[in-house]
N, C-alpha and C positions, 0 to 999 in steps of 0.2 A: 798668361796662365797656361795654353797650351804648349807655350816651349819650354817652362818648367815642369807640366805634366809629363812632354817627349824625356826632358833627361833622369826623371824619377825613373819611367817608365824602362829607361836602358838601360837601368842598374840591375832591372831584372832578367834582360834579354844578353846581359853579360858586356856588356858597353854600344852593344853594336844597334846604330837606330834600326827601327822597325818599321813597315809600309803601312803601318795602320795606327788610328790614334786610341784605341783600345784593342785589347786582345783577350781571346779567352783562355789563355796558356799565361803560367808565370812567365816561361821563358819567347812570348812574342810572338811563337812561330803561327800562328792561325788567328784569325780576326775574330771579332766579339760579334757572335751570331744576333738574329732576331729573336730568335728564343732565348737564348743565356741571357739574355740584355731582359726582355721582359721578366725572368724568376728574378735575376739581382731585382728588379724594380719592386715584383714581388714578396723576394724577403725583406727588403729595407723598408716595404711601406708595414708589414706585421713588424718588424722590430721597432720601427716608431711608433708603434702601440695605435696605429689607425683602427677608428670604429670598423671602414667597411675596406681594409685592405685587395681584398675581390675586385673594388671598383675601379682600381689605381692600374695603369696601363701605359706605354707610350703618348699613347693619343692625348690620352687625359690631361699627360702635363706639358704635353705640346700647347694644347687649348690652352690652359691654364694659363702660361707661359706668357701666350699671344694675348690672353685678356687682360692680364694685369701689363702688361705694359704699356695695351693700348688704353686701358683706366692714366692710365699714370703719366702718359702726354706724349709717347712714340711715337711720330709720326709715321704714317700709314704707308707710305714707300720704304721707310727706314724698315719698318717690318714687313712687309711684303717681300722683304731682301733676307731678312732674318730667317723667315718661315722658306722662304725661296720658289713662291707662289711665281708664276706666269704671268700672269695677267693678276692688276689690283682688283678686277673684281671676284676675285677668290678672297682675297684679304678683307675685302669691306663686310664681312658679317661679322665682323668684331664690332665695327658704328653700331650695327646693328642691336648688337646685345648692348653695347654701351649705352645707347637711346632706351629698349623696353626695362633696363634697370635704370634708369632718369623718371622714369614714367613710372612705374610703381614707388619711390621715391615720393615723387610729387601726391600720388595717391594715399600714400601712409602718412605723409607728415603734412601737408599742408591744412591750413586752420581752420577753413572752412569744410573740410571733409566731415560730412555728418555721422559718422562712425569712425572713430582713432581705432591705428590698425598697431601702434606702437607702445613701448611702455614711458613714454618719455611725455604724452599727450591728457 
């Protein structure tokens, strides 16, 4: 995907590659800052018509990113590499979150719970 991104990308720097894999210039010459990176995040998340586009940020879908993958069975050095954490114990509060939503989980749904917390109970 990113060496078809590079040769889209050099159609508009006039064939010649570029030292960066976004830019904030059609024509390549200057890299895609932290700020222009955060509005584009910005306007695409109001043009997706999000309730609270405000709250949508790098970070956010960084997190995001890291949670559902690690929901979905990426082992925890595979993404420890992904996010490009130092040390796994910067990655392991993803178990973390994975565990206290196991645990309300088991709170909402299970059958002995004397107040259902679900609509499905």
């Amino acid at each position: 995907a990113i060496a078809h991104w590079q040769k889209l990308a050099a159609t508009y720097s006039g064939g010649a590659p570029t030292p960066w894999l976004f830019h904030a210039v059609p024509n390549g010459t200057k890299a895609l800052t932290r700020q222009a990176a955060l509005l584009e995040i910005k306007e695409a998340a109001v043009a997706a018509g999000l309730a609270r586009p405000d709250r949508v940020s790098p970070h956010v879908l960084r997190h995001a990113f890291a949670t559902h993958m690690h929901a979905g069975g990426t082992d925890l050095r595979v993404l420890q590499e992904l996010l490009g954490h130092a040390g796994i114990e910067t990655t392991q509060i993803y178990t973390h979150l994975d565990t206290s939503r196991l645990h309300q989980m088991v709170r909402d749904l299970h059958p002995l719970n004397e107040e259902p917390q679900n609509e499905w109970a």
